[in-house]
C-alpha positions as CSV (number, residue, x, y, z in Angstrom):
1,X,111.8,144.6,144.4
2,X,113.3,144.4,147.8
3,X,114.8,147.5,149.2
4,X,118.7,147.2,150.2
5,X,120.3,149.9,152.4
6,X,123.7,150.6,150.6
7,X,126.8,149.9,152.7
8,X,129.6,150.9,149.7
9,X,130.2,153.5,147.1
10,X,132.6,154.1,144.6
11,X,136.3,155.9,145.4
12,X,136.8,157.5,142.2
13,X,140.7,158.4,142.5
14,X,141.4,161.5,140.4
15,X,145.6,161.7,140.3
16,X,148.8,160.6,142.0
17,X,149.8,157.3,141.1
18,X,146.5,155.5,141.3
19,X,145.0,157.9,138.9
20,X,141.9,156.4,136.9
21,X,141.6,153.7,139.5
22,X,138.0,153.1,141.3
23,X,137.7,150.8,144.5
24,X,134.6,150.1,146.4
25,X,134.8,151.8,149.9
26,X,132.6,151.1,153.4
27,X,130.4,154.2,154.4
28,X,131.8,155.3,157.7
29,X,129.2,154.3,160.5
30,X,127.5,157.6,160.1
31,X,126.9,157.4,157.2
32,X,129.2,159.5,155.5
33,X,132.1,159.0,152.7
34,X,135.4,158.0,154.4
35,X,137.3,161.5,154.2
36,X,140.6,159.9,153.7
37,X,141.7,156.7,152.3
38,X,144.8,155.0,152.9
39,X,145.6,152.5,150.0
40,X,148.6,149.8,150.1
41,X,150.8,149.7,147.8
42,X,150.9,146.8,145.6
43,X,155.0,145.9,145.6
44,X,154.6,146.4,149.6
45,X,156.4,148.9,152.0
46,X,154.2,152.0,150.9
47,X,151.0,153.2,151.0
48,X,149.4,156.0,149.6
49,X,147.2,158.6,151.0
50,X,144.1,160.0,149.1
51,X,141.9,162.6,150.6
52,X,137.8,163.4,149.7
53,X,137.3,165.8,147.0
54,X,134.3,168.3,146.9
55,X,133.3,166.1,143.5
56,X,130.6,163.2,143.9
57,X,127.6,161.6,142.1
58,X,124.2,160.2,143.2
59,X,122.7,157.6,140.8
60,X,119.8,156.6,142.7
61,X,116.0,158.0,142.3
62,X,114.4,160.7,144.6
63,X,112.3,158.6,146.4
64,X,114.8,155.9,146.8
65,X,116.5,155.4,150.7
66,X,119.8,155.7,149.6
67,X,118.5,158.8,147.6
68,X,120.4,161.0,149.9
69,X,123.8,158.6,149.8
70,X,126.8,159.2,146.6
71,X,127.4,156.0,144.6
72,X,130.9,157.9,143.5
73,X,133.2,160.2,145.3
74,X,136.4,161.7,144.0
75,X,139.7,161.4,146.1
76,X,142.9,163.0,145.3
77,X,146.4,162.1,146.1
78,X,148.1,163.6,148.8
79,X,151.4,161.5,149.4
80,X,153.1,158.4,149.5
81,X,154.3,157.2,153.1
82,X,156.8,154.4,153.9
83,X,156.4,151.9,156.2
């Protein structure tokens, strides 16, 4: 099996009105989760803004590259801006 360096994880979001949603987010270039999200609104002229909890999960094996990488990070809702 091919090895594939991991690129995405899962942005679990925890509460606010988004709760229960996941969406597949882009490691930041250092590697790290994205500490803040900022989601669009789907009826338009808001967006909401989730920041990085402390909860997250690995899935991978020990001896895999992308051992040390989360597949899933929580977010929680901080507030609702207006455009």
């Amino acid at each position: 099996m091919a090895t594939t360096s991991m690129t995405t994880y899962t942005s679990k979001l925890i509460d606010g009105p988004l709760e229960g949603k996941t969406v597949s987010t882009a490691f930041l270039d250092s590697g790290d989760p994205r500490p803040r999200l900022e989601l669009r609104a789907a009826s338009g002229g808001k967006h909401y803004l989730y920041v990085r909890g402390s909860a997250s999960e690995t899935e991978y094996a020990s001896d895999d590259p992308s051992g040390s990488l989360p597949s899933a990070v929580a977010y929680r809702y901080v507030e609702t801006v207006f455009d």
